[in-house]
OpenMM code with the backbone's topology and positions (N, CA, C; nanometers):
from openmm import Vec3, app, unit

residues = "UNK UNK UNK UNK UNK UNK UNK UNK UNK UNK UNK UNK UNK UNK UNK UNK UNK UNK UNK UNK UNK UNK UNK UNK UNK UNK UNK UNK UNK UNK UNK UNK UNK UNK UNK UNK UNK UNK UNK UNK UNK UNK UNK UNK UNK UNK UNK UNK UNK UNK UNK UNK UNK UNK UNK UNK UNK UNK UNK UNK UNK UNK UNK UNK UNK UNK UNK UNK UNK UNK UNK UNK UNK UNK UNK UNK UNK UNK UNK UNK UNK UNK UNK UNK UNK UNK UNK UNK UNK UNK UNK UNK UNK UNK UNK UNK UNK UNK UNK UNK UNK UNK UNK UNK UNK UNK UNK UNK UNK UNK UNK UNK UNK UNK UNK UNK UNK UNK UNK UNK UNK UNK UNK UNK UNK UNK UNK UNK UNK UNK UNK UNK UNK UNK UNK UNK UNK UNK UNK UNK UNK UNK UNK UNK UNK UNK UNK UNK UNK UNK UNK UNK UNK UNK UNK UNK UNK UNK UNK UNK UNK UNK UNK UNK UNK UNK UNK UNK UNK UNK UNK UNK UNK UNK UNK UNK UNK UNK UNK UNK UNK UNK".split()
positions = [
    Vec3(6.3888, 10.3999, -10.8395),
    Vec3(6.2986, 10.4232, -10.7313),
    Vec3(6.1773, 10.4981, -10.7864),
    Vec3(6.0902, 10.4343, -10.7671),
    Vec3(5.9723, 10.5197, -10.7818),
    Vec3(5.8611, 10.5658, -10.6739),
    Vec3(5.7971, 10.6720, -10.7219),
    Vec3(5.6851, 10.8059, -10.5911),
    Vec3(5.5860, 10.6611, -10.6285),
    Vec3(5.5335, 10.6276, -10.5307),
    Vec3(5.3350, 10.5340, -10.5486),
    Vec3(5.2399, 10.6004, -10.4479),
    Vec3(5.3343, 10.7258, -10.3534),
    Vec3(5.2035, 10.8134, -10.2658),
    Vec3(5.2277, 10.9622, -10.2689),
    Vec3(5.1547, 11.0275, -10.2615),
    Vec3(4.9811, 11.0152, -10.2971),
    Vec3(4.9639, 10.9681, -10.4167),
    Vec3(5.0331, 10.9359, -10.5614),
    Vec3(4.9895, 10.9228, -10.6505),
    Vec3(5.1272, 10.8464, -10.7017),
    Vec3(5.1137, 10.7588, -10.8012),
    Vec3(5.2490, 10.6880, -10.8854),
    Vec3(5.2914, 10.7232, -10.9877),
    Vec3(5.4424, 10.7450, -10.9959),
    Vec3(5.4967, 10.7793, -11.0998),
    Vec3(5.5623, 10.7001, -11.1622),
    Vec3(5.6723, 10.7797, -11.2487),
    Vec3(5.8126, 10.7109, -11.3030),
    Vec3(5.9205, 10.6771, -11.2150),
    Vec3(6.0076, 10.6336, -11.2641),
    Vec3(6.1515, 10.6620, -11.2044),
    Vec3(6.2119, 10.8228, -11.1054),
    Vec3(6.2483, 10.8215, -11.0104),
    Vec3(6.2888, 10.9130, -10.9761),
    Vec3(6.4507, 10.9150, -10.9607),
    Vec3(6.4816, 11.0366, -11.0151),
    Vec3(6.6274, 11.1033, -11.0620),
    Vec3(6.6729, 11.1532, -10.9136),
    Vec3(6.7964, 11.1220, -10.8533),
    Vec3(6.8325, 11.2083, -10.7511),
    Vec3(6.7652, 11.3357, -10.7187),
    Vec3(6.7486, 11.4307, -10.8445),
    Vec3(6.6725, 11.5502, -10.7446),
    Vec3(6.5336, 11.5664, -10.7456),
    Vec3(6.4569, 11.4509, -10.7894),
    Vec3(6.3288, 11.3876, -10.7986),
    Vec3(6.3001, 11.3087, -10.6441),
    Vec3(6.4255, 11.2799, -10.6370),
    Vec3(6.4148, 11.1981, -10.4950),
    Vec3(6.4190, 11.2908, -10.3407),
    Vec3(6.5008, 11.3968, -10.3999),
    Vec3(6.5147, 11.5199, -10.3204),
    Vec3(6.3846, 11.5691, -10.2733),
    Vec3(6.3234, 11.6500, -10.3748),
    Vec3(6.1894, 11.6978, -10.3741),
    Vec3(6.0829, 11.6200, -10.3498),
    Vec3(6.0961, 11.4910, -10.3676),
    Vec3(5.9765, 11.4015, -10.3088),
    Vec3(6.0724, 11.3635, -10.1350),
    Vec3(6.1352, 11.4223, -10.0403),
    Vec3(6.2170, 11.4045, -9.9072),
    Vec3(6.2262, 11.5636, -9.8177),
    Vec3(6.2051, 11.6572, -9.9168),
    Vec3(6.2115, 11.7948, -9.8896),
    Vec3(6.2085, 11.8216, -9.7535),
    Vec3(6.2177, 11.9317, -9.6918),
    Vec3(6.1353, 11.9387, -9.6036),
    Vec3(6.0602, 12.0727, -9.5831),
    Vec3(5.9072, 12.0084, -9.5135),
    Vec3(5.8185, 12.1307, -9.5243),
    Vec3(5.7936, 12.2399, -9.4712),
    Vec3(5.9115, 12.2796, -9.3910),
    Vec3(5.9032, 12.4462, -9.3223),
    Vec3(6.0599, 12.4504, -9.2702),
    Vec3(6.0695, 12.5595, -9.2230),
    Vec3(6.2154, 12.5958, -9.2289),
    Vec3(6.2421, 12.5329, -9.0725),
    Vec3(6.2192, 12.5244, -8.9746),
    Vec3(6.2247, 12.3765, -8.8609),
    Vec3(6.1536, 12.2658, -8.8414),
    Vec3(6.2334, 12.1201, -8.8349),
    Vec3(6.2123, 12.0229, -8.8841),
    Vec3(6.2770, 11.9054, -8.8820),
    Vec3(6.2356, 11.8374, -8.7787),
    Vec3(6.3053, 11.6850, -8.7496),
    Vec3(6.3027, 11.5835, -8.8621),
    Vec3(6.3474, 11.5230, -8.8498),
    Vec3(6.3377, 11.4105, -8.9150),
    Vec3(6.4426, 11.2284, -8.8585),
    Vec3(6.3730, 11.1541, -8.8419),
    Vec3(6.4688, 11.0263, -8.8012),
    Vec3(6.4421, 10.9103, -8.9447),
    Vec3(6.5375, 10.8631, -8.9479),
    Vec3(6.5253, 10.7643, -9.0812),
    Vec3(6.6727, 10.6350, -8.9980),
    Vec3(6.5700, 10.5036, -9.0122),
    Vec3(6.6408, 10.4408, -8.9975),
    Vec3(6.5794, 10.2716, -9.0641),
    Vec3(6.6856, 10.1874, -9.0975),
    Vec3(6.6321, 10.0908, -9.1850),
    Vec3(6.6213, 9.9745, -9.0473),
    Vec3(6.4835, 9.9246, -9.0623),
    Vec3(6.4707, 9.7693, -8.9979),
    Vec3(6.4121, 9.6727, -9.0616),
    Vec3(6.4587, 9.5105, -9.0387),
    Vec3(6.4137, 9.4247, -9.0902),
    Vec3(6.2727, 9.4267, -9.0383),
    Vec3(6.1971, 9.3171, -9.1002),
    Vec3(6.0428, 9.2658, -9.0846),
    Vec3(6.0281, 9.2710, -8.9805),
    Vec3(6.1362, 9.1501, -8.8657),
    Vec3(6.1104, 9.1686, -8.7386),
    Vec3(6.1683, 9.2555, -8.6377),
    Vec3(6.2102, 9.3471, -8.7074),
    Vec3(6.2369, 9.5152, -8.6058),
    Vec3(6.3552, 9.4791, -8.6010),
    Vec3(6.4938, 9.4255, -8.6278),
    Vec3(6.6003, 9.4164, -8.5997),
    Vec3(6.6787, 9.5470, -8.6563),
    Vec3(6.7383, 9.6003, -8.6424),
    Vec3(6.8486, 9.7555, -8.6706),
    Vec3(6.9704, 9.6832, -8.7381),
    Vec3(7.0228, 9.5732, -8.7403),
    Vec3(7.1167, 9.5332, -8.7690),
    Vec3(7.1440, 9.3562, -8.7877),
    Vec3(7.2615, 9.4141, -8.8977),
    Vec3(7.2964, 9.2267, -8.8998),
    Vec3(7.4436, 9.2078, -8.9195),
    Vec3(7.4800, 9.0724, -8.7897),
    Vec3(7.6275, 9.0767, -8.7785),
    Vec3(7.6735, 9.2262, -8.7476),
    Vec3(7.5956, 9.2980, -8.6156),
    Vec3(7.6451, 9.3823, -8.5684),
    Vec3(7.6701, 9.5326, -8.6609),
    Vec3(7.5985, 9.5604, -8.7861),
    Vec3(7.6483, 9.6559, -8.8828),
    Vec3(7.4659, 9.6455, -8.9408),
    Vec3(7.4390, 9.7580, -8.9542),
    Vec3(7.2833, 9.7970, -9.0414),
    Vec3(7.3461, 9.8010, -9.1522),
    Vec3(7.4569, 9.8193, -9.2418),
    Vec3(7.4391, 9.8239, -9.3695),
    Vec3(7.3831, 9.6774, -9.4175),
    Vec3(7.3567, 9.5980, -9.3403),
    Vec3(7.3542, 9.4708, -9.4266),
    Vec3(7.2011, 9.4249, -9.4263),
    Vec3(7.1303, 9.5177, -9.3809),
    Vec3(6.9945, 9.5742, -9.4157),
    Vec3(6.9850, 9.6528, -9.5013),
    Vec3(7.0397, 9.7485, -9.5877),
    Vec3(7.0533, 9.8198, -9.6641),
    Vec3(7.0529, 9.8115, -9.8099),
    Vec3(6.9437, 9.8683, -9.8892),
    Vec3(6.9248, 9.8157, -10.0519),
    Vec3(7.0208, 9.9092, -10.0858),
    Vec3(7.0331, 9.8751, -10.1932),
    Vec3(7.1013, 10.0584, -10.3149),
    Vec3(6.9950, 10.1511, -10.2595),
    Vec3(6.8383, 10.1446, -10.2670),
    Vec3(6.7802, 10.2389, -10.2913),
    Vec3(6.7411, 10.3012, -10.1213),
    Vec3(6.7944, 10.2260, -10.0187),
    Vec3(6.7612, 10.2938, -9.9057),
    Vec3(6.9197, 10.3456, -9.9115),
    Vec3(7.0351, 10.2915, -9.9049),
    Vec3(7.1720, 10.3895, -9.9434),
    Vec3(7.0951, 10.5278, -9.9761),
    Vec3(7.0537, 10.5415, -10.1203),
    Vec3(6.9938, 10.6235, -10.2261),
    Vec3(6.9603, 10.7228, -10.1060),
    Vec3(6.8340, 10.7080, -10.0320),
    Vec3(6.7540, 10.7798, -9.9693),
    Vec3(6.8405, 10.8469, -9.8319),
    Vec3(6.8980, 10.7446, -9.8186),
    Vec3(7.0148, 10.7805, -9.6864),
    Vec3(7.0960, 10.9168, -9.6946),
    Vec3(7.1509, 10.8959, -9.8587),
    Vec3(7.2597, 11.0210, -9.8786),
    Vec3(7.1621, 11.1027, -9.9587),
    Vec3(7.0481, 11.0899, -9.9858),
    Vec3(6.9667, 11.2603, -10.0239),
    Vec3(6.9380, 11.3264, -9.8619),
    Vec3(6.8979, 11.2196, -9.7966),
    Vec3(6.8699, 11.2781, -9.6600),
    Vec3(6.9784, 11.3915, -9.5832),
    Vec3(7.0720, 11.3308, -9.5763),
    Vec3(7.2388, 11.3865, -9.5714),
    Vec3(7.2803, 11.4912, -9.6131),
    Vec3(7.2385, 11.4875, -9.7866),
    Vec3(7.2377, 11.6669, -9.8433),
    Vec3(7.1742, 11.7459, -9.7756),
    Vec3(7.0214, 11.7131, -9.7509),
    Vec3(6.9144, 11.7950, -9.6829),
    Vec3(6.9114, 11.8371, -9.5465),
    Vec3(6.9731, 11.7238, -9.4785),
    Vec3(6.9898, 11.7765, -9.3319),
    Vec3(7.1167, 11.8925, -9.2857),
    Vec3(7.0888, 11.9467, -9.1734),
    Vec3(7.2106, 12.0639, -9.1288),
    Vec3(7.2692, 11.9883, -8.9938),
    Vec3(7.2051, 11.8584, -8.9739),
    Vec3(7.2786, 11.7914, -8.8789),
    Vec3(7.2219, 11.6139, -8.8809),
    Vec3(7.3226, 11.5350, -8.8639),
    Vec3(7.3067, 11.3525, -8.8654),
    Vec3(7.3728, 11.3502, -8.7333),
    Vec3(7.2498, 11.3214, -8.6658),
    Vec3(7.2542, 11.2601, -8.4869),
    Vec3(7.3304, 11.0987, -8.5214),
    Vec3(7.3895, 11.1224, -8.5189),
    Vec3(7.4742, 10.9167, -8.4506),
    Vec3(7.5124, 10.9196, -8.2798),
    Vec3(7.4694, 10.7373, -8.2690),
    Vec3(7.5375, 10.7027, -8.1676),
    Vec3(7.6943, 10.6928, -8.1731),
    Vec3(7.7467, 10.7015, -8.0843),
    Vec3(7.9250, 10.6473, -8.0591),
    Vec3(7.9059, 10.5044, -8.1339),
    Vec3(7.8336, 10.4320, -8.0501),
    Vec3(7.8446, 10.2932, -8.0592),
    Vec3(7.8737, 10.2514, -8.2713),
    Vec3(7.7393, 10.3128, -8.2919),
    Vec3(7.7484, 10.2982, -8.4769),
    Vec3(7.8228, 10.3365, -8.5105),
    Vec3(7.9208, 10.5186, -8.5275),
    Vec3(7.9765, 10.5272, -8.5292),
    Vec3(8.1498, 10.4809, -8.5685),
    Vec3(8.1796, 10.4119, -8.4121),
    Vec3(8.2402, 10.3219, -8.3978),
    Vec3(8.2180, 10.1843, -8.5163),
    Vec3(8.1728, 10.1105, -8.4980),
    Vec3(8.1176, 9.9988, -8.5603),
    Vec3(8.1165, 10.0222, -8.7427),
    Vec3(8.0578, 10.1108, -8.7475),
    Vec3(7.9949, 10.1133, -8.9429),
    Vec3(8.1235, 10.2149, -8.9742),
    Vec3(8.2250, 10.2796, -8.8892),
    Vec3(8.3295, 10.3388, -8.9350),
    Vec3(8.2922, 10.5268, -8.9910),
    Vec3(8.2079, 10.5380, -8.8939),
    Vec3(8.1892, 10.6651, -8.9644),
    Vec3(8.2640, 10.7988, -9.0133),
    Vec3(8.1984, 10.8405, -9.0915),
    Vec3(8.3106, 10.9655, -9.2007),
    Vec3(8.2332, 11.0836, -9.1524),
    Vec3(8.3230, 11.1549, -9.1598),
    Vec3(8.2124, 11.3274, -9.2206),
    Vec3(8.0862, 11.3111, -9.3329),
    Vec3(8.0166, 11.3393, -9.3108),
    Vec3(7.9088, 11.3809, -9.4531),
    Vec3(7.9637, 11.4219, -9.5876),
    Vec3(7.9941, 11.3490, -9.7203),
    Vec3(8.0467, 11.3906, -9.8218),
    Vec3(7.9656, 11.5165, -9.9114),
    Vec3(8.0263, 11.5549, -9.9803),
    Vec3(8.0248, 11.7185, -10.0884),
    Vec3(7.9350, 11.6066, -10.2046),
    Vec3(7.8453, 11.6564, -10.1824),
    Vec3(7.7961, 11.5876, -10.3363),
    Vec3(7.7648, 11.7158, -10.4362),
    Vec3(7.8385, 11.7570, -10.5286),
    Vec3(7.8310, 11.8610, -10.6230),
    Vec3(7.7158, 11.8747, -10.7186),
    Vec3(7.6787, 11.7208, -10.7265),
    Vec3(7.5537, 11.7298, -10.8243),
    Vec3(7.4556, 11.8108, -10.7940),
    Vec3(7.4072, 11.7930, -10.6216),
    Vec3(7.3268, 11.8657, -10.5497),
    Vec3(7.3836, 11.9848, -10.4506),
    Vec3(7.4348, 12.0126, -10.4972),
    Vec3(7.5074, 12.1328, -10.4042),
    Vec3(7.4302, 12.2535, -10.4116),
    Vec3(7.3208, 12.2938, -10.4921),
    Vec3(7.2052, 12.4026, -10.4623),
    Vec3(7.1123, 12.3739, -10.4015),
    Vec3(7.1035, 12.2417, -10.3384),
    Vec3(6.9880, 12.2162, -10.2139),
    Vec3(7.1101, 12.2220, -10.1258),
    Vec3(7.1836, 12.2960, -10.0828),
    Vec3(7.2842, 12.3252, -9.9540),
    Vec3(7.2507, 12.4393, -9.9927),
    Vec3(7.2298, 12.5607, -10.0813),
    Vec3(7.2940, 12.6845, -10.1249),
    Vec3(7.2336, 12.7355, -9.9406),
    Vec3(7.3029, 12.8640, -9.9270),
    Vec3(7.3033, 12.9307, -9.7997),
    Vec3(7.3324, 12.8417, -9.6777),
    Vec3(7.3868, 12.7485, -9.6794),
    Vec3(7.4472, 12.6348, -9.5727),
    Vec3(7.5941, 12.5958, -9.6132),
    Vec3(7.6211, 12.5352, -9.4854),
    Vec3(7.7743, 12.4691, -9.5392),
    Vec3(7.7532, 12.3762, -9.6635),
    Vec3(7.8710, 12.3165, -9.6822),
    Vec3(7.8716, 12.2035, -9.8329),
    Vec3(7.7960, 12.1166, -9.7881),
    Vec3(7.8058, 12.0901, -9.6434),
    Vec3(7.8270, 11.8830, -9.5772),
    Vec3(7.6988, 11.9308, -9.4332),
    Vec3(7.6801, 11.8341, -9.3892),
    Vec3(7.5992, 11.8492, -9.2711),
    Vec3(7.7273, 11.7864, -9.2013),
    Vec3(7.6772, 11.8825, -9.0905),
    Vec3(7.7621, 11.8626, -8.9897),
    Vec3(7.7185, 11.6959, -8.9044),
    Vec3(7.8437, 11.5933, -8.8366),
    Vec3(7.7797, 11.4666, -8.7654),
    Vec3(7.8006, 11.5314, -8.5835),
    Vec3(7.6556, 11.4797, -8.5305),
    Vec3(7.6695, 11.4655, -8.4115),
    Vec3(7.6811, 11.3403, -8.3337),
    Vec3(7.7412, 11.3536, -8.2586),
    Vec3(7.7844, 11.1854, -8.2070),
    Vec3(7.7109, 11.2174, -8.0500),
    Vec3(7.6790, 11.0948, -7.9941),
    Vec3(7.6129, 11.0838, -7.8879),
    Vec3(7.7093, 10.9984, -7.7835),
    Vec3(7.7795, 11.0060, -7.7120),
    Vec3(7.8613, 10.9530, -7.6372),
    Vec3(7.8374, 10.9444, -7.5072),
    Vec3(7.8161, 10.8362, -7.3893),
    Vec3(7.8047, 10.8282, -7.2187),
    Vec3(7.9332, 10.8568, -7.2252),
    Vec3(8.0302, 10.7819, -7.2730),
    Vec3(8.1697, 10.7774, -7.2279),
    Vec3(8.3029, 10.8327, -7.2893),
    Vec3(8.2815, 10.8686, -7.4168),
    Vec3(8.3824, 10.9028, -7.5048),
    Vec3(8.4916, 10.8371, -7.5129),
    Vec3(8.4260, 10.7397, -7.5150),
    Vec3(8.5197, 10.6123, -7.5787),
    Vec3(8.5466, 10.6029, -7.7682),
    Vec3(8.5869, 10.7326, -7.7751),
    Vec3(8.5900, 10.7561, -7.9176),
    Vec3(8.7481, 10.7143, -7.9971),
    Vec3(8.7507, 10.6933, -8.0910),
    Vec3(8.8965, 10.6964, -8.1928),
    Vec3(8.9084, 10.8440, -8.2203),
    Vec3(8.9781, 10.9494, -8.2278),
    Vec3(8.9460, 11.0860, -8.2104),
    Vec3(9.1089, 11.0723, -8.3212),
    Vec3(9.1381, 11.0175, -8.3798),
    Vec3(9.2138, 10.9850, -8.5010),
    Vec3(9.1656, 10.9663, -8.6051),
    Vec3(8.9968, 10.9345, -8.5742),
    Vec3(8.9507, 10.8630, -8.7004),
    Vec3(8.8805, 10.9456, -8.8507),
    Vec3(8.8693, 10.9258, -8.9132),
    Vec3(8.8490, 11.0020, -9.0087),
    Vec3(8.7199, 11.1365, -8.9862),
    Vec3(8.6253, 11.0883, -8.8775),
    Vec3(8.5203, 11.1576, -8.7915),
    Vec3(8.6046, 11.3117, -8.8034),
    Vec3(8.6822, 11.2701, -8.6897),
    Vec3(8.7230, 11.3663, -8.6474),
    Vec3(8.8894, 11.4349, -8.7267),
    Vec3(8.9420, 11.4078, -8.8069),
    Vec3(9.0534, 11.4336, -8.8359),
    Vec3(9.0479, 11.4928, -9.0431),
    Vec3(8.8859, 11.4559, -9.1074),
    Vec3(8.8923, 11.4705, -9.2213),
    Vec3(8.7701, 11.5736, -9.2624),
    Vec3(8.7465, 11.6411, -9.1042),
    Vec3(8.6265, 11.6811, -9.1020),
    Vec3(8.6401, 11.8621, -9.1522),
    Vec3(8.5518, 11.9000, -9.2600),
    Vec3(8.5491, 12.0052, -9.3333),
    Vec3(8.5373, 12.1497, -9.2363),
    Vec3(8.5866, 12.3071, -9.2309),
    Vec3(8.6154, 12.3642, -9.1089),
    Vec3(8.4679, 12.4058, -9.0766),
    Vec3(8.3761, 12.4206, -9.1514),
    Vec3(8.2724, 12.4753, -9.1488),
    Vec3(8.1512, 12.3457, -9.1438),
    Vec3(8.2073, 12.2225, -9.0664),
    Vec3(8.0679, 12.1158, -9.0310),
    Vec3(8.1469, 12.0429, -8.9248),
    Vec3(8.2294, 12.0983, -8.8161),
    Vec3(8.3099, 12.0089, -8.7566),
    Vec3(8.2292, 11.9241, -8.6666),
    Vec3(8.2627, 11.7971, -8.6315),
    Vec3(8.2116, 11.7003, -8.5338),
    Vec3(8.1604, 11.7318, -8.4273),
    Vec3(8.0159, 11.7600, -8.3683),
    Vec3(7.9738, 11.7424, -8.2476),
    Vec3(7.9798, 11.6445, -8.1289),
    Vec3(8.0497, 11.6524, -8.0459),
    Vec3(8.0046, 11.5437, -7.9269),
    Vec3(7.9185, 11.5599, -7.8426),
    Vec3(7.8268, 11.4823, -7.8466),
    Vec3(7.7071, 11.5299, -7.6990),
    Vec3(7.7500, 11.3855, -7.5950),
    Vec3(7.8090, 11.4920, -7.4951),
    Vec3(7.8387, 11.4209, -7.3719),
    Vec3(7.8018, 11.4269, -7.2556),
    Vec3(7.8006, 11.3968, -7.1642),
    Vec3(7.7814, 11.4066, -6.9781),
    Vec3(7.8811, 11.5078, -6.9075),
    Vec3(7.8325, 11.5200, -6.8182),
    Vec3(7.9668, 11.5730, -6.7127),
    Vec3(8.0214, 11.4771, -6.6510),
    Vec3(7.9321, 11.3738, -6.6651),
    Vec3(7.9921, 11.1963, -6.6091),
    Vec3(8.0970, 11.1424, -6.6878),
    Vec3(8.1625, 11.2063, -6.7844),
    Vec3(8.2330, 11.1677, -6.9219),
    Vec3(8.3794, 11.2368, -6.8240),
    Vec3(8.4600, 11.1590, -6.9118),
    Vec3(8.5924, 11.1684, -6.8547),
    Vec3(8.6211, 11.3079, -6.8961),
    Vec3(8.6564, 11.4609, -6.7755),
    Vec3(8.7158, 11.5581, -6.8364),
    Vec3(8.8268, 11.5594, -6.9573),
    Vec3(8.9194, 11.4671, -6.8829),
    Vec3(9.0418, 11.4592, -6.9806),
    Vec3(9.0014, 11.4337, -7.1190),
    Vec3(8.9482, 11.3428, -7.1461),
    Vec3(8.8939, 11.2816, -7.2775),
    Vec3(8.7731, 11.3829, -7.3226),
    Vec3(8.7477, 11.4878, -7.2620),
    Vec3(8.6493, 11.5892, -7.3338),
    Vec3(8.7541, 11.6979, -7.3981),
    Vec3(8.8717, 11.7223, -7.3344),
    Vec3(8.9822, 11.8356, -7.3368),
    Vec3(9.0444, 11.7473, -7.4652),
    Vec3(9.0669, 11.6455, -7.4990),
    Vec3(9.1412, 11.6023, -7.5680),
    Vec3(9.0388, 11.5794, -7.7271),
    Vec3(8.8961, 11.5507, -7.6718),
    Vec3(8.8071, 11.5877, -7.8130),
    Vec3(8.8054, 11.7174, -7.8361),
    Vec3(8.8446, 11.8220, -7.7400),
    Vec3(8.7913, 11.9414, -7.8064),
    Vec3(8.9238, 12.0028, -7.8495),
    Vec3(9.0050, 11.9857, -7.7941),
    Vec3(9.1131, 12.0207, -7.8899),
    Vec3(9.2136, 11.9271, -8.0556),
    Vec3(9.1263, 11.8763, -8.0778),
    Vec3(9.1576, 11.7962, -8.2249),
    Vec3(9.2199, 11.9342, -8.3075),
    Vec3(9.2767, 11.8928, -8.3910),
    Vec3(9.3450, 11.9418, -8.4969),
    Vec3(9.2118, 12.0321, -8.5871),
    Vec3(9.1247, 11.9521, -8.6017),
    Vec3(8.9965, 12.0669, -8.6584),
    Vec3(8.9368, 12.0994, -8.5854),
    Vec3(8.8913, 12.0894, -8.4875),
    Vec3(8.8394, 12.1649, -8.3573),
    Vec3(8.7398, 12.0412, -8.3848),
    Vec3(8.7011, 12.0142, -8.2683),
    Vec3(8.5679, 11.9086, -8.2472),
    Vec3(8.4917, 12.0283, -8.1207),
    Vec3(8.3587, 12.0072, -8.1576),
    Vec3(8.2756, 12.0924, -8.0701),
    Vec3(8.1893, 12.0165, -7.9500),
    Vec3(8.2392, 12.0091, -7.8258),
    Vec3(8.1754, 11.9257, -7.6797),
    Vec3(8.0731, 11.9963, -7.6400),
    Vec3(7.9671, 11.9239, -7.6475),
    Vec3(7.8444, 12.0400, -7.5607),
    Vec3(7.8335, 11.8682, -7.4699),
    Vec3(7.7733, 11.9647, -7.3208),
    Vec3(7.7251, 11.8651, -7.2049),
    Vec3(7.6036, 11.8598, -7.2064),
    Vec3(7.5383, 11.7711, -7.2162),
    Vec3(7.4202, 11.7562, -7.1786),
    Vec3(7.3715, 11.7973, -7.0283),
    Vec3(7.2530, 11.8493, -7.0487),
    Vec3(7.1714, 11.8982, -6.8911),
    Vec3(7.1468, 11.7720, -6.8463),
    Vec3(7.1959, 11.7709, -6.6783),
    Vec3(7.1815, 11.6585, -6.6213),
    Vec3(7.0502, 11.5851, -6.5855),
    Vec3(6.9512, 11.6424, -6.6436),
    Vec3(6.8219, 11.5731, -6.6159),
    Vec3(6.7783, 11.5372, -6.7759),
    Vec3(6.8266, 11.5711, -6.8339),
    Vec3(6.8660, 11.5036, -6.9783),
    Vec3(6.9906, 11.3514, -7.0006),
    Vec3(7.1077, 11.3874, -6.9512),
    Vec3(7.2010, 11.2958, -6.9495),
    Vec3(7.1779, 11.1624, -6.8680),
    Vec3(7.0854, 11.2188, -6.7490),
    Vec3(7.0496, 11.0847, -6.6690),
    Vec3(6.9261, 10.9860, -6.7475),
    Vec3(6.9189, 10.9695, -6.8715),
    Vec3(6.8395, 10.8937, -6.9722),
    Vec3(6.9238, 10.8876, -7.0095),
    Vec3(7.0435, 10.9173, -7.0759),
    Vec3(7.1741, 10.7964, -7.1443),
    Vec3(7.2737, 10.7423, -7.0726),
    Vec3(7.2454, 10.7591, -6.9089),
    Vec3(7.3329, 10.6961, -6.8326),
    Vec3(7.2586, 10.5723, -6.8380),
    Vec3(7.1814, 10.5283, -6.8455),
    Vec3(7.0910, 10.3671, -6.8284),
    Vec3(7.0968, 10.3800, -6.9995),
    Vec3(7.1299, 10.2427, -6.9924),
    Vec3(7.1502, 10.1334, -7.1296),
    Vec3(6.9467, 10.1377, -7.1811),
    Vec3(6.8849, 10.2487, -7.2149),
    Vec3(6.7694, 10.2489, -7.2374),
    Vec3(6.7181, 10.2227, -7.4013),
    Vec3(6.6027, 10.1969, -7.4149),
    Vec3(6.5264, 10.1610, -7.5329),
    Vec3(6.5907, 10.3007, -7.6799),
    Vec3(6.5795, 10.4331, -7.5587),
    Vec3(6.5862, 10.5578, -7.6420),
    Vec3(6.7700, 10.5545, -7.7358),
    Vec3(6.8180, 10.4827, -7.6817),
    Vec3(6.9906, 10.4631, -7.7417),
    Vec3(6.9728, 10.3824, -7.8351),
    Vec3(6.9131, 10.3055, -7.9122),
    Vec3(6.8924, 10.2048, -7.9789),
    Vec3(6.8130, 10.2886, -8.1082),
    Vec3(6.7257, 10.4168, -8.1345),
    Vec3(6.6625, 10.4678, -8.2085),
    Vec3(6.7778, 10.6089, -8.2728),
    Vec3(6.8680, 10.5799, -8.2093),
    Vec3(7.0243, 10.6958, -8.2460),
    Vec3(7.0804, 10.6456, -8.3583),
    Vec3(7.1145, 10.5525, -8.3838),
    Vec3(7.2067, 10.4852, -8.4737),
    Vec3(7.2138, 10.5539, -8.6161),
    Vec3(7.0925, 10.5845, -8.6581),
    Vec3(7.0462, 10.6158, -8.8419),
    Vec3(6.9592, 10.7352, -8.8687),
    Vec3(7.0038, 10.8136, -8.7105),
    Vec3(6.8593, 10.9379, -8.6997),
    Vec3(6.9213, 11.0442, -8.8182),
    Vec3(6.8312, 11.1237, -8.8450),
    Vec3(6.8935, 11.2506, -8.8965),
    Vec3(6.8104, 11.3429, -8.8641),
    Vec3(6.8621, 11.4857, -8.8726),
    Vec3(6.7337, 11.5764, -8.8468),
    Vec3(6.8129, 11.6783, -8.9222),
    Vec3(6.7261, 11.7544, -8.9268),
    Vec3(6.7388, 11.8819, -8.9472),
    Vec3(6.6832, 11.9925, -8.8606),
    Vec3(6.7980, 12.1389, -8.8304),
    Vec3(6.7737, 12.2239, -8.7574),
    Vec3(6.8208, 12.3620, -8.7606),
    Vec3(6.7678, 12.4802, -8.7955),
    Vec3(6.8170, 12.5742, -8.8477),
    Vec3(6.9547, 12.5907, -8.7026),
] * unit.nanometer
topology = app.Topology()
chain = topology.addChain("A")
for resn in residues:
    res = topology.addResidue(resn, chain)
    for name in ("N", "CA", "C"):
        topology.addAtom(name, app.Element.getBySymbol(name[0]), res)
């Protein structure tokens, strides 16, 4: 992979790739997500198959750098999602943070696998967020929040939640977000 803005270089080395992804003040969003030419998010139902080595590449420096990866349920579900892995190479762009960024999941319904590696392989210090409704099944919130590693339920404010009760444009830009947030 190589830098061509503002100026072109060589090859960039994982922590070449880091420092050219940084981020520039201590709060700080960020969304990263891969689309084809004609805006599609996915193929055969899964975005990895949009995916080079070198957007992978960029995906998991992003991952080190962030203190939180917003996912939908739906992707989630679908692409099989894990906890955020320990990458040791870079483990001093974490220093004063946990190892892993913590995943937040975005759920209307919590129609989750709460067996799945999400939630059951998840490190004690980045455990799984659910952002849910009060429209969400109690039972199935009592039963995410008591997992074996603790899963953490926050409700969304209902003048917030009533934008992921409608099947809207804004659910479709979740899938590959990441941010970061002290």
């Amino acid at each position: 992979m190589r830098k061509i803005f503002p100026e072109s270089g060589g090859e960039l080395d994982l922590l070449g790739l880091a420092e050219a992804y940084a981020y520039p003040r201590a709060r700080w969003l960020r969304a990263n997500f891969v689309a084809s030419a004609d805006g599609a998010a996915y193929v055969d139902g899964r975005s990895g198959g949009l995916s080079s080595d070198g957007d992978m590449q960029i995906f998991g420096i992003l991952r080190v750098l962030a203190d939180v990866v917003l996912v939908g349920a739906g992707t989630a579900r679908v692409e099989e999602y894990k906890p955020a892995r320990r990458r040791p190479s870079l483990a001093d762009l974490r220093e004063g943070r946990p190892e892993t960024a913590t995943i937040a999941l975005v759920t209307r319904t919590l129609g989750l696998n709460l067996t799945s590696a999400l939630f059951t392989e998840t490190p004690p210090d980045a455990r799984t967020i659910v952002i849910t409704s009060a429209a969400s099944d109690p039972g199935l919130r009592e039963a995410a929040a008591t997992q074996k590693r603790g899963v953490e339920v926050r409700l969304l404010p209902p003048q917030i939640a009533s934008i992921f009760s409608r099947k809207s444009a804004a659910l479709s830009m979740l899938p590959c977000s990441t941010c970061h947030m002290p």
